[in-house]
N, C-alpha and C positions, 0 to 999 in steps of 0.2 A: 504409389511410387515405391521403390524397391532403393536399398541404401547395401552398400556392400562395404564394409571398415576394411580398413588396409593397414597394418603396423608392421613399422619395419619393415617395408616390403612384403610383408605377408598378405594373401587376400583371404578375408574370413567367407561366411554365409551370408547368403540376401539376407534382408532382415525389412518387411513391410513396414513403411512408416503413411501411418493415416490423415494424419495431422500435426500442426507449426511448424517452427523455422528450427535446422538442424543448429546446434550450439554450434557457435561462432560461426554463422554467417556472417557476411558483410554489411546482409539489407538488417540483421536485428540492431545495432545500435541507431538508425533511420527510426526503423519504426519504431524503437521506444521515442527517439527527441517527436517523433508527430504525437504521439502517443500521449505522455504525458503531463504536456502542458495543457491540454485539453481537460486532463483528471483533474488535473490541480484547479482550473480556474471552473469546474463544474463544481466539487467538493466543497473550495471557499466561500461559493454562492451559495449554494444548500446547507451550509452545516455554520457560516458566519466566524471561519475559522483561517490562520496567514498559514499556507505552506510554504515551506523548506524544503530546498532537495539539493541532493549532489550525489550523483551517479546514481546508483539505484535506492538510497537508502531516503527517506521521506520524513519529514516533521508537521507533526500539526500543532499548531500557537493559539491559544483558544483565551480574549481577556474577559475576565467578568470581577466580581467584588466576592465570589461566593462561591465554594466548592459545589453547588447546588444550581449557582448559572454554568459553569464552567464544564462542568462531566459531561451533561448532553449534548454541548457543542462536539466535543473531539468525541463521545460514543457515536456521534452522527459522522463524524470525518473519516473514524476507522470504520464503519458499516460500507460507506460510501464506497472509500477507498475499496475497501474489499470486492466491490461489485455489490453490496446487497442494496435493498431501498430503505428510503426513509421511514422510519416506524412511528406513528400515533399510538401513545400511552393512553391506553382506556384510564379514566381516574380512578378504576378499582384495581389496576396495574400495581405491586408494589415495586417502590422504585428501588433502583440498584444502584449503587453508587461505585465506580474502580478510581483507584489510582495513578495511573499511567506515568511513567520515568523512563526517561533513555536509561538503555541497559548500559550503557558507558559513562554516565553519569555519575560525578564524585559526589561523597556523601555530602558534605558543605554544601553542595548546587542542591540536593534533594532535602536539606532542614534536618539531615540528622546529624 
């Protein structure tokens, strides 16, 4: 498929498009709502984790007693989320521990 921009009235050059939906379609906001309720309740199942969402932006809520249950729930939500699969830590794996914080998050909500 061939795409031709038009500003201002102006017509520029073809320009081949191979693949997805041109920004601002009408049918993109459709197929995210089919789209990601499906992630969300695939992710929660796999990873034992509550999503959040509102428009495009996502939360994973992950409970445990211990910064050591808690990590590999949401490292498994954000893997998930991302499209990757689930990973098995060999037991000579050393493990990795992150932090994760909403980036709009006041210091008071994050303990410092």
């Amino acid at each position: 498929m061939k795409v031709r921009p038009v500003i201002n009235g102006q017509e520029g050059d073809n320009h081949a498009v191979d693949t997805g939906i041109p920004q601002g379609s009408p049918v993109s906001p459709i197929l995210f709502t089919i789209y990601l309720p499906r992630l969300s309740s695939y992710v929660e199942a796999e990873a034992s984790v509550t999503g959040l969402s509102f428009v495009d932006d996502v939360a994973w809520l992950a409970e445990g007693k211990t910064e050591e249950e808690i990590c590999p729930k949401l490292e498994t939500a954000a893997l998930l989320h991302k499209g990757g699969r689930r990973k098995t830590r060999s037991p000579s794996t050393p493990k990795k521990r992150k932090r994760y914080s909403s980036p709009g998050a006041n210091s008071a909500a994050n303990g410092a």
